[in-house]
Every structure is written in structure tokens, then in C-alpha cells.
C-alpha positions in Angstrom: 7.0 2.8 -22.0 4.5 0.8 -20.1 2.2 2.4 -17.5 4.3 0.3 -14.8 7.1 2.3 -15.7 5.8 5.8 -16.2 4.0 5.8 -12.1 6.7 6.8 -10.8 7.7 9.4 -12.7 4.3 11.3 -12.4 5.3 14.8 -10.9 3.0 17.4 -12.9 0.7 17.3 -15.1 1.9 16.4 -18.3 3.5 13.9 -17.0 -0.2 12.3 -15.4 -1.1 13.2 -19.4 1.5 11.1 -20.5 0.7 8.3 -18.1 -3.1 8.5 -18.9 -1.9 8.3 -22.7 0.3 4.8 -21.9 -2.7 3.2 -19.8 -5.1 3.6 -22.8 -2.6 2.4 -25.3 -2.4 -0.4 -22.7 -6.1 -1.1 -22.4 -6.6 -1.0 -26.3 -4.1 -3.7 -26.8 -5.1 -5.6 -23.9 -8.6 -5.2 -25.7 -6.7 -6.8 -29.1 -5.1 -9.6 -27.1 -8.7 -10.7 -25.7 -10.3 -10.8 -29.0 -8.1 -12.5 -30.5 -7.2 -15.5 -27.9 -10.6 -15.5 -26.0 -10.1 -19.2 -24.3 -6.4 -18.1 -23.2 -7.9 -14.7 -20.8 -11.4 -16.0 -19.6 -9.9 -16.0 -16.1 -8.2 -12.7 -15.8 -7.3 -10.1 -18.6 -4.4 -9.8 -20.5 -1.8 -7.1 -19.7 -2.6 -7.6 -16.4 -6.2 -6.1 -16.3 -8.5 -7.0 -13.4 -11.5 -4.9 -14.1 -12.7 -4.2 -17.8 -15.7 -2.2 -16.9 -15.9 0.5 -15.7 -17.5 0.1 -12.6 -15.5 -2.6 -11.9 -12.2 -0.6 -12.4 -13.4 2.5 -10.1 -14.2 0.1 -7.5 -10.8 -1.8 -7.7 -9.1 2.2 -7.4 -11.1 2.8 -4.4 -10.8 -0.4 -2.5 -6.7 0.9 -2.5 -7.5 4.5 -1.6 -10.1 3.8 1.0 -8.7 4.2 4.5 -7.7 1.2 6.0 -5.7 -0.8 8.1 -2.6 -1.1 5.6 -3.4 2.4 3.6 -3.8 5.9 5.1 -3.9 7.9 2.1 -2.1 11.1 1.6 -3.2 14.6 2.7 -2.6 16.5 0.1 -3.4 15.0 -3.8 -1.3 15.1 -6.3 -0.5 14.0 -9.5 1.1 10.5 -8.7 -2.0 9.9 -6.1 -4.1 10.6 -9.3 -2.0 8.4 -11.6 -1.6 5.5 -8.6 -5.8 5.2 -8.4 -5.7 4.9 -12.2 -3.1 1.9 -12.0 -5.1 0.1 -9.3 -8.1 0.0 -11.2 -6.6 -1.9 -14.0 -4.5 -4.4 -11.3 -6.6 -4.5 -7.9 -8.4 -7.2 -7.8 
């Protein structure tokens, strides 16, 4: 199952483990994909990655959890919240 599919069934924490699990199997064949077609994801990764550094991807999960006009982020953390600024470092842009 893809890492799309798993976020919204995040609840506890093995279920965040499992996530975690799907978004490196993810990123390692996302990984595959760009070595082996170079020319075709020079202008954005495959899989859908954004940010393959990782300063890149914990800047893309802020932006989303920062406060802000069209986010207030949640009171209390939990597991999905922690799952959520995960995905939006691989897709945030």
C-alpha cells in the first residue's frame, strides 16, 4: 500500500511505524526510477517527490504546519499530525 493510502489510517503508533515503513519503500524506489530515467525527472521527482534532500523535505513539512492563513494546526499531536508532516515533505512544494 502506498503512503497516500496508509495517512489516513494512522491512529497509533504502529500504524505511524507502518506508514514510516511505506514512505521509505516509496523514497527508495523513487530513488531507482531517477537513476534509471535521469532526462525523464530533472523537473520534479518521480513518485511524486518534491524535496530529495533533506533540508529541502523538512522545510516543505513546515511550510504546511506553520500557522497560517489557510492552516491552524491542531492542539494536541498525534500520530496522523506526525504522519501528515512526513507526507508534505515529500509533496509540498
Amino acid at each position: 500500500m502506498s503512503p497516500e493510502e496508509m495517512l489516513d489510517s494512522v491512529v497509533d503508533r504502529e500504524s505511524f511505524l507502518a506508514f514510516v515503513r511505506a514512505l521509505i519503500d516509496d523514497r527508495e524506489e523513487a530513488e531507482r526510477m531517477e537513476r534509471d530515467e535521469p532526462e525523464r525527472y530533472q523537473w520534479g521527482g518521480a513518485l511524486s517527490w518534491q524535496n530529495s534532500e533533506i533540508s529541502m523535505f523538512l522545510e516543505a513539512a513546515l511550510q504546511d504546519f506553520e500557522p497560517g492563513p489557510f492552516h491552524q494546526p491542531e492542539g494536541s499531536p498525534s500520530w496522523k499530525m506526525f504522519a501528515e508532516f512526513l507526507y508534505f515533505g515529500k509533496i509540498y512544494e
